[in-house]
C-alpha positions as CSV (number, residue, x, y, z in Angstrom):
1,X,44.8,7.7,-13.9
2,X,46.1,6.3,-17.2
3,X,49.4,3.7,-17.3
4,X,49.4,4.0,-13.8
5,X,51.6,0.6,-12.4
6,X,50.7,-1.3,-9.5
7,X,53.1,-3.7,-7.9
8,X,51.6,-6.6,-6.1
9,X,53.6,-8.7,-3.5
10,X,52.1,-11.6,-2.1
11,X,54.4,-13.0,0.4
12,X,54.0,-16.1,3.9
13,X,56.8,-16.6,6.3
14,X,59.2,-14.9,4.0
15,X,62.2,-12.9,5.8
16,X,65.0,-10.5,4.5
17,X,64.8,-11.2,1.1
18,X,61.5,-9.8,0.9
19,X,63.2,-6.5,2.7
20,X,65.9,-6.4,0.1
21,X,63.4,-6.6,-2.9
22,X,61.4,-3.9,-1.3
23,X,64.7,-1.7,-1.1
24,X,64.6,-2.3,-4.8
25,X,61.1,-1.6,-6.1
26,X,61.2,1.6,-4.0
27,X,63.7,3.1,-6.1
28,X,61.8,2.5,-9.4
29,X,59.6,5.8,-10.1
30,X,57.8,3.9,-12.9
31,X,55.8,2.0,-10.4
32,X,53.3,4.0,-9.3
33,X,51.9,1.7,-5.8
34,X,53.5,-1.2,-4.4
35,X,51.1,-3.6,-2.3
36,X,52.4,-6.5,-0.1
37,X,50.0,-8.7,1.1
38,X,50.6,-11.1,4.1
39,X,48.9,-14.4,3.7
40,X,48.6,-15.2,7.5
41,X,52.2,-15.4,8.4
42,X,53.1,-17.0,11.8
43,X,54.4,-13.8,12.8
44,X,54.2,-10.3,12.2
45,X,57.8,-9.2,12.6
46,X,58.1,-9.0,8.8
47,X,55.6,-7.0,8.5
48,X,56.8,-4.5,11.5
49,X,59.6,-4.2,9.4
50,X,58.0,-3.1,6.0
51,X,56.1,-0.9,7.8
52,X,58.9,0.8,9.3
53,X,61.5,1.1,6.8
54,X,59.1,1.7,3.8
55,X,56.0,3.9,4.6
56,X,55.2,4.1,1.3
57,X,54.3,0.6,0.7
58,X,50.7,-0.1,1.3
59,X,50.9,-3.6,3.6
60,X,47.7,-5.5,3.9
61,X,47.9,-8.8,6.2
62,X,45.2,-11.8,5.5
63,X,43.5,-13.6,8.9
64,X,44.5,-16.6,7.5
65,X,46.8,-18.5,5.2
66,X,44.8,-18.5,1.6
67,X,47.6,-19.4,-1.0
68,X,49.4,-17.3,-3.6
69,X,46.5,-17.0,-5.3
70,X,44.1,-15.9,-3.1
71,X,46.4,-13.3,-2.0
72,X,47.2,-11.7,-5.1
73,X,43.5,-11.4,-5.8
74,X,43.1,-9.6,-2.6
75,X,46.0,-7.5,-3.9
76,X,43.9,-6.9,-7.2
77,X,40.4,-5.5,-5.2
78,X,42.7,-2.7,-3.8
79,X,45.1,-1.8,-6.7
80,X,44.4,1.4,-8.7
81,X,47.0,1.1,-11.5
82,X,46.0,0.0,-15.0
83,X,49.0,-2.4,-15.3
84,X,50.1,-5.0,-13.0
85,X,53.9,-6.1,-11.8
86,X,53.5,-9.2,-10.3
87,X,56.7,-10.3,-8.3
88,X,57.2,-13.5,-5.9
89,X,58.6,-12.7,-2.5
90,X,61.7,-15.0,-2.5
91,X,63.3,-14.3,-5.3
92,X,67.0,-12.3,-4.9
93,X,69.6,-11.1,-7.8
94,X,67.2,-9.4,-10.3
95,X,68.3,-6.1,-11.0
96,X,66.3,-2.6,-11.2
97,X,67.0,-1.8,-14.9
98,X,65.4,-5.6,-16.0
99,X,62.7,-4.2,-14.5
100,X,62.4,-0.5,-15.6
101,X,63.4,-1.9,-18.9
102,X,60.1,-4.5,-19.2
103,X,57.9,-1.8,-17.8
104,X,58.8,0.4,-20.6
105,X,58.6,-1.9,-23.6
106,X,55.6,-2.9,-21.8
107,X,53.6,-0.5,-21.9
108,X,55.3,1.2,-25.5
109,X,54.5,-2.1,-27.7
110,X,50.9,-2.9,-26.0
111,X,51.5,-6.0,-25.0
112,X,49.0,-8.3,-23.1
113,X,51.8,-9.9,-20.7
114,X,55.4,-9.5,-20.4
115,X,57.1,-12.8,-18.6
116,X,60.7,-12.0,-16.7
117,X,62.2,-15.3,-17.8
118,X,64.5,-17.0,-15.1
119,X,67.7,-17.0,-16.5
120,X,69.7,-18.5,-13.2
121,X,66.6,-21.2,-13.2
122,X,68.1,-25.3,-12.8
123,X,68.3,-27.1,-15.8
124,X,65.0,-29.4,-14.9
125,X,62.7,-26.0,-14.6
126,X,64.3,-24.6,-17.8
127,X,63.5,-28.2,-19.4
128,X,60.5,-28.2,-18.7
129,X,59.9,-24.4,-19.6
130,X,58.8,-23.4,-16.2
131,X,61.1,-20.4,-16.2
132,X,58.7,-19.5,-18.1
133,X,55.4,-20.9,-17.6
134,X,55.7,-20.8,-13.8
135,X,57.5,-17.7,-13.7
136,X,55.8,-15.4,-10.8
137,X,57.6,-12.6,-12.2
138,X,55.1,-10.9,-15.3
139,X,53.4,-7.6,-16.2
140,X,49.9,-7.8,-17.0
141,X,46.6,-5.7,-17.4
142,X,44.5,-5.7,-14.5
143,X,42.0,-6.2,-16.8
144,X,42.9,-9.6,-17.9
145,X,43.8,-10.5,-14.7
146,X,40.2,-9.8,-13.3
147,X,39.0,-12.0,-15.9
148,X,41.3,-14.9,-14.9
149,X,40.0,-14.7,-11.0
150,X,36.2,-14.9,-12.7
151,X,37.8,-18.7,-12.5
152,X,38.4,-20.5,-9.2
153,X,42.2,-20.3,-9.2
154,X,43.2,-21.6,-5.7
155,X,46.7,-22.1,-4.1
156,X,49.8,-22.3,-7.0
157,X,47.9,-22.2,-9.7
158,X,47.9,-18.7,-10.8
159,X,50.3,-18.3,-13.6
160,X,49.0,-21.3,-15.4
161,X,45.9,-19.6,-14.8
162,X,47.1,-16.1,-16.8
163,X,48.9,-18.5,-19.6
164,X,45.7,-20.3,-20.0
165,X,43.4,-17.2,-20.4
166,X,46.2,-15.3,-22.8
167,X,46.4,-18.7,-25.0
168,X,42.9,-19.1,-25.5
169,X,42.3,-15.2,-26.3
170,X,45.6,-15.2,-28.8
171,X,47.1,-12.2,-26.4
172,X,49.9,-10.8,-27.3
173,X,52.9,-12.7,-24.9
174,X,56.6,-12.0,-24.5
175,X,59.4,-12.9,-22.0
176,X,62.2,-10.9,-21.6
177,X,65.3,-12.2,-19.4
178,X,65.9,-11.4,-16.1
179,X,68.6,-12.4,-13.2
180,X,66.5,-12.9,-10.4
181,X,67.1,-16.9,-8.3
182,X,64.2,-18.0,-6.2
183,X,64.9,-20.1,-3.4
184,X,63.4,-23.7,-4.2
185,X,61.4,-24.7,-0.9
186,X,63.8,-27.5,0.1
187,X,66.0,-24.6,0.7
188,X,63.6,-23.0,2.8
189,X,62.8,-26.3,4.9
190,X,64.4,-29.6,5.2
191,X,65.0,-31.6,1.9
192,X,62.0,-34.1,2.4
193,X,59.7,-31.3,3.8
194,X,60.7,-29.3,0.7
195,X,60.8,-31.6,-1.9
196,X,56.6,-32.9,-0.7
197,X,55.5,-28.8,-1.0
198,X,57.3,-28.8,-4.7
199,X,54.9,-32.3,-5.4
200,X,52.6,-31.1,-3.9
201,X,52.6,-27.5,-6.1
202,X,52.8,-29.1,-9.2
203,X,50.0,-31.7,-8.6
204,X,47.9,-28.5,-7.6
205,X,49.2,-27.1,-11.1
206,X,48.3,-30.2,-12.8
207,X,44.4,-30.5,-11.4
208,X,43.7,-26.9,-13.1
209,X,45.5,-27.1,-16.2
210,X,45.5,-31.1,-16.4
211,X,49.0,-33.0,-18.2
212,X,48.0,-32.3,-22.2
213,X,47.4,-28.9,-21.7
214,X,50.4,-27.9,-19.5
215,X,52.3,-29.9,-22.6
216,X,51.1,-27.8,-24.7
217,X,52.0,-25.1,-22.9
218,X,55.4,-25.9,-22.5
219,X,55.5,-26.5,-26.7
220,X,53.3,-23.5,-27.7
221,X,53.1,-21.0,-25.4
222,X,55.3,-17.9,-25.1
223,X,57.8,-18.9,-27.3
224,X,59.1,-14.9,-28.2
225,X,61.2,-12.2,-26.5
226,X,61.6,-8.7,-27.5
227,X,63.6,-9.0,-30.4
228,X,61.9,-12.1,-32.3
229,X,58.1,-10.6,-31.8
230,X,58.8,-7.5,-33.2
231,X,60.7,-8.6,-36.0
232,X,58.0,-11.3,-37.7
């Protein structure tokens, strides 16, 4: 069916947050099928708990743990909707009409990608644009996003991986703001522990898109919202 929205929510070892996002996304009527998709968590009492408080949510749960990547192609095979919502698991504070507003200018202006920039991001990610760049939070075509898993994109390094393809095909990008926090993963273990998985992400990052061109990323790409696109 045309414009038909799919939202994809990969999520490992996650908890409530995941439960409060879901009591979110449930309310939107713009989203058309919402997919979580377990990437091998150490236990299924999450996903007893989508299943029993939101029936409607279609909740797939991988042998083994694959990476964000991996998971949101599985996602992909199984989503019917034209256009994709992309949301990270962890994240708490973004509010329903951020999202219903994106969808709409989304699919009004034909855009190639809306990115929900991370206003409530710390000053090093904003420096270093990866509220924007890293932002798991985006609308995109399913179409485009088939075309970026024709690469092997393993692990963290899917968002570079849908910057790189809409660079290099001069796609038409915006970011609009949103409120959402996600929890940096020295939060979610000890500081050390935490602090190793954030190296480790960004040297992941780094071996796909290599140090010039995630540079010239963070110079070049994405640069608009809403109101300075349409107004060239």
């Amino acid at each position: 069916m045309k414009n038909r929205l799919t939202c994809i929510i990969p999520f490992y070892n996650e908890g409530v947050r995941l439960l409060d996002l879901l009591h979110l996304i449930t309310k939107i009527n713009l989203i058309d099928q919402l997919i979580c998709i377990d990437d091998g968590s150490d236990s299924g009492m999450l996903a007893e708990e989508i299943q029993k408080k939101f029936p409607k949510v279609k909740l797939y749960i991988l042998d083994n743990n694959s990476g964000k990547s991996a998971a949101v192609k599985y996602g992909l095979s199984i989503s019917t909707g034209e256009f994709i919502l992309l949301l990270d698991a962890d994240i708490t504070g973004i509010k329903e009409m951020e999202l219903v507003n994106a969808i709409e200018v989304f699919k009004k202006k034909s855009l190639d990608m809306i990115i929900l920039k991370r206003l409530n991001a710390s000053f090093l990610v904003r420096f270093i644009r990866a509220d924007v760049l890293l932002s798991g939070e985006r609308l995109v075509k399913k179409s485009d996003l088939e075309l970026v898993f024709e690469e092997n994109v393993i692990g963290y390094q899917l968002e570079m991986a849908i910057n790189k393809h809409m660079k290099m095909n001069n796609k038409k990008v915006i970011w609009m703001s949103n409120t959402a926090k996600n929890h940096y993963k020295y939060l979610k273990n000890s500081f050390f522990k935490g602090l190793w998985k954030d190296i480790k992400m960004y040297l992941n990052i780094l071996s796909y898109i290599g140090l010039n061109n995630f540079l010239n990323h963070v110079f070049t790409f994405c640069k608009s919202n809403e109101k300075n696109y349409f107004s060239k």
